[in-house]
N, CA, C and O atoms as a GROMACS GRO file, in nm:
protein
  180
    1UNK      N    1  -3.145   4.092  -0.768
    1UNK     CA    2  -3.007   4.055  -0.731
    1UNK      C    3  -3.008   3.929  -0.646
    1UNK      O    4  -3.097   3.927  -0.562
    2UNK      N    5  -2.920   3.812  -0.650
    2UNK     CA    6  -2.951   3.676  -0.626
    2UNK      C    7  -2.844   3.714  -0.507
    2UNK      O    8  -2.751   3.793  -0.524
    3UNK      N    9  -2.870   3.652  -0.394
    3UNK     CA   10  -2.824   3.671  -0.268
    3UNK      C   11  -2.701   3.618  -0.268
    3UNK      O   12  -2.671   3.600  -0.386
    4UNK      N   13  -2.570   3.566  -0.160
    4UNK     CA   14  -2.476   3.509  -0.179
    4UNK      C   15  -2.468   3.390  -0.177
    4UNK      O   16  -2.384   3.319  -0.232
    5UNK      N   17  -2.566   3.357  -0.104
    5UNK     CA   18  -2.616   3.149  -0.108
    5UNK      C   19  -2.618   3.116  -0.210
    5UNK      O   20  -2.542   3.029  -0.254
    6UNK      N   21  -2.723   3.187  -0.291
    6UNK     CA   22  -2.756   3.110  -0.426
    6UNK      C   23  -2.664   3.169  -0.514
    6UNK      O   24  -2.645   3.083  -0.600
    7UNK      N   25  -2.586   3.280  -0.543
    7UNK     CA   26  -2.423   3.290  -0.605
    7UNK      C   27  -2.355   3.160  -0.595
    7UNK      O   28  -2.333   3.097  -0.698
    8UNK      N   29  -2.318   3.114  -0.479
    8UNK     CA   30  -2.278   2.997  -0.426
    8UNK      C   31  -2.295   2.893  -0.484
    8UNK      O   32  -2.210   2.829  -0.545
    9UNK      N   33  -2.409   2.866  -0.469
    9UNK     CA   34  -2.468   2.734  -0.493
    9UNK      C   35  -2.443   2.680  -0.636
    9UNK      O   36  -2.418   2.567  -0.678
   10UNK      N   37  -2.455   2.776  -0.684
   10UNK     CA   38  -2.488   2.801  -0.902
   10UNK      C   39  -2.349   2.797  -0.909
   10UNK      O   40  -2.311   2.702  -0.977
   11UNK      N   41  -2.209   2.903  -0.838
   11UNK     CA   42  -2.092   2.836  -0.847
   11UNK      C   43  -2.048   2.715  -0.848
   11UNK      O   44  -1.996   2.660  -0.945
   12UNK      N   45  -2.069   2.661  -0.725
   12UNK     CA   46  -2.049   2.525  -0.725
   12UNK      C   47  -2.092   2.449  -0.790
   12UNK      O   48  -2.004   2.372  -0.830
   13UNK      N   49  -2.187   2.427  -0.826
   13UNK     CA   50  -2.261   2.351  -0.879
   13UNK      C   51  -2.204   2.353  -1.024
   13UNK      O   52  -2.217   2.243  -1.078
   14UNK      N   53  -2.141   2.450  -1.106
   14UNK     CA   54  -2.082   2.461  -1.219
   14UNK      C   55  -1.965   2.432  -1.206
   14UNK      O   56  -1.917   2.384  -1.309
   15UNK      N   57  -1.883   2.444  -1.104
   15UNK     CA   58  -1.771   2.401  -1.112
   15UNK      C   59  -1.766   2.239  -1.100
   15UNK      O   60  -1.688   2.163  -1.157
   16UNK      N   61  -1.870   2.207  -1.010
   16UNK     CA   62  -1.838   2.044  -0.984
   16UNK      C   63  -1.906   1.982  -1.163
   16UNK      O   64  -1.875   1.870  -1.205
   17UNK      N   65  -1.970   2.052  -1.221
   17UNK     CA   66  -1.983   2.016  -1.384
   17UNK      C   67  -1.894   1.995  -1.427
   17UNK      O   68  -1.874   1.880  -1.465
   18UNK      N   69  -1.763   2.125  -1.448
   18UNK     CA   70  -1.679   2.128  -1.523
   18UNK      C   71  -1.578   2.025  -1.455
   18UNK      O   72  -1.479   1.992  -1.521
   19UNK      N   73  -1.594   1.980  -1.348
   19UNK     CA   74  -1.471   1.863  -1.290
   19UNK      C   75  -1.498   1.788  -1.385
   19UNK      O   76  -1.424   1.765  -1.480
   20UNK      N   77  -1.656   1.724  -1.357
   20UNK     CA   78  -1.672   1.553  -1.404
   20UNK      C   79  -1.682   1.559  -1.543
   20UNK      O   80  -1.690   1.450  -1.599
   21UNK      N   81  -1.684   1.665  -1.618
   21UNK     CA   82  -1.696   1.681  -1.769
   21UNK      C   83  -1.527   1.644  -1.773
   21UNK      O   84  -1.495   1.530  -1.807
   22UNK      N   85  -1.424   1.742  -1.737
   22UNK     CA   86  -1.303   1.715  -1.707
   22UNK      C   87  -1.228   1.555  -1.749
   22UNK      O   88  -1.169   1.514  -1.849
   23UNK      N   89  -1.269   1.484  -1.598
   23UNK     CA   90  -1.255   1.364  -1.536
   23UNK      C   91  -1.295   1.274  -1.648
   23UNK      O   92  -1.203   1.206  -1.693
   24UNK      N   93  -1.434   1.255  -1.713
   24UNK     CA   94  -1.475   1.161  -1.777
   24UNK      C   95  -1.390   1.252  -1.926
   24UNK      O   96  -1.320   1.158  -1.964
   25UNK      N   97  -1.372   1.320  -1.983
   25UNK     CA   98  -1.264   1.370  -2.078
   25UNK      C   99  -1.147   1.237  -2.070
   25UNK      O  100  -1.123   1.134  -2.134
   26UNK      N  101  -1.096   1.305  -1.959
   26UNK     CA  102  -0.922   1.213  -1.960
   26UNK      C  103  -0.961   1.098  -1.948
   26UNK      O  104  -0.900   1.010  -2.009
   27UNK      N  105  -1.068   1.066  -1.871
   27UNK     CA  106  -1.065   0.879  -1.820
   27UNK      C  107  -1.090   0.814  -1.978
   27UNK      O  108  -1.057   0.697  -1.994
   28UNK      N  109  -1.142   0.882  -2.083
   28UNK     CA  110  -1.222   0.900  -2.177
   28UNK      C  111  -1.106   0.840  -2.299
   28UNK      O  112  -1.109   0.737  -2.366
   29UNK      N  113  -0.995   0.965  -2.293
   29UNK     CA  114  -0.854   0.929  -2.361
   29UNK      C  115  -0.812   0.830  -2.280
   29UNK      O  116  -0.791   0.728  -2.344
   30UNK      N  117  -0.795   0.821  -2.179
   30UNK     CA  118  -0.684   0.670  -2.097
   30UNK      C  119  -0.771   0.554  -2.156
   30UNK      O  120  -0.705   0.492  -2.240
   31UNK      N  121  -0.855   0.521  -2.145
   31UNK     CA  122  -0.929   0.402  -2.173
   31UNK      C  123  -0.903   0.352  -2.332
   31UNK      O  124  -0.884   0.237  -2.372
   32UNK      N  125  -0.909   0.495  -2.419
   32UNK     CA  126  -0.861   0.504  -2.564
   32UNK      C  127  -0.749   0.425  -2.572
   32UNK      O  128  -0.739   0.313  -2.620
   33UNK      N  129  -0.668   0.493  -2.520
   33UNK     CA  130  -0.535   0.468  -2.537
   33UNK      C  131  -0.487   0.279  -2.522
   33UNK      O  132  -0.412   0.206  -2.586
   34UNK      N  133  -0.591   0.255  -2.382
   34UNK     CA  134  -0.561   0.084  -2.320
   34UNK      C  135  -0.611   0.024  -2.470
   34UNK      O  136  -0.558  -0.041  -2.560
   35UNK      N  137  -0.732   0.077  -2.448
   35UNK     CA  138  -0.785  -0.028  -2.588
   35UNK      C  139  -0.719  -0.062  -2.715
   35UNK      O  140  -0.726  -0.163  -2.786
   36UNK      N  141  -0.620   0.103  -2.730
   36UNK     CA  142  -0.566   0.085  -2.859
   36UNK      C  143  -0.440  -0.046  -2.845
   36UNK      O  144  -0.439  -0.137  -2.927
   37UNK      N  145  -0.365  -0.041  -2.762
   37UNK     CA  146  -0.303  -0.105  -2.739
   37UNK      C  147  -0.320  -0.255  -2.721
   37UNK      O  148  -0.241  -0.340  -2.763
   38UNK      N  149  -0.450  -0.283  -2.642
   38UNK     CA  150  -0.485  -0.426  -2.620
   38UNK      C  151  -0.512  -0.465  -2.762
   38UNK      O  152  -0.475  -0.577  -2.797
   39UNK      N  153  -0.568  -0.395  -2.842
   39UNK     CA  154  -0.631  -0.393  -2.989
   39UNK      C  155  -0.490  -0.473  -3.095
   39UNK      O  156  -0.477  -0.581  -3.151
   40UNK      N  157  -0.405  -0.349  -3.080
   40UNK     CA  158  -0.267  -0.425  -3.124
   40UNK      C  159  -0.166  -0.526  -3.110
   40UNK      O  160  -0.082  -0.562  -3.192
   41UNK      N  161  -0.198  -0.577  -2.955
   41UNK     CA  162  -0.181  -0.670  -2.911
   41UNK      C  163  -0.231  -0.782  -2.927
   41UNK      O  164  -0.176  -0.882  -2.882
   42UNK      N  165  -0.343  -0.787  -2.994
   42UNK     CA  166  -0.488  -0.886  -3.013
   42UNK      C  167  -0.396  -0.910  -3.123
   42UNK      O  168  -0.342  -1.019  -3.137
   43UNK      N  169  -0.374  -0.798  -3.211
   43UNK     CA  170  -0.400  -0.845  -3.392
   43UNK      C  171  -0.264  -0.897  -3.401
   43UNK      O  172  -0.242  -0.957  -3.506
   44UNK      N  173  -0.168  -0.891  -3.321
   44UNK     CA  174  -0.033  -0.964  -3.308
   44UNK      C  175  -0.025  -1.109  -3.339
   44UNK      O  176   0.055  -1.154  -3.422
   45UNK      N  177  -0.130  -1.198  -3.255
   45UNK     CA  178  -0.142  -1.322  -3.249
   45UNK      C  179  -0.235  -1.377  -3.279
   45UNK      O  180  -0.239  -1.499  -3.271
   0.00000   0.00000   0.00000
């Protein structure tokens, strides 16, 4: 049985995963999105 520290630790440590998996997700679509746009903007002129 793993004590409450290391419960802890392995929590956290998975949760701060699932943030930056998260984070780089959306930053992931926003950046999509700029490009698509600068993209269409390009082929305008």
């Amino acid at each position: 049985m793993p004590s409450f520290k290391t419960k802890f630790i392995i929590s956290y440590s998975l949760a701060g995963l699932v943030v930056l998996a998260l984070s780089l997700y959306f930053h992931g679509i926003f950046v999509n999105k700029n490009l698509y746009k600068i993209d269409r903007a390009w082929k305008k002129n």
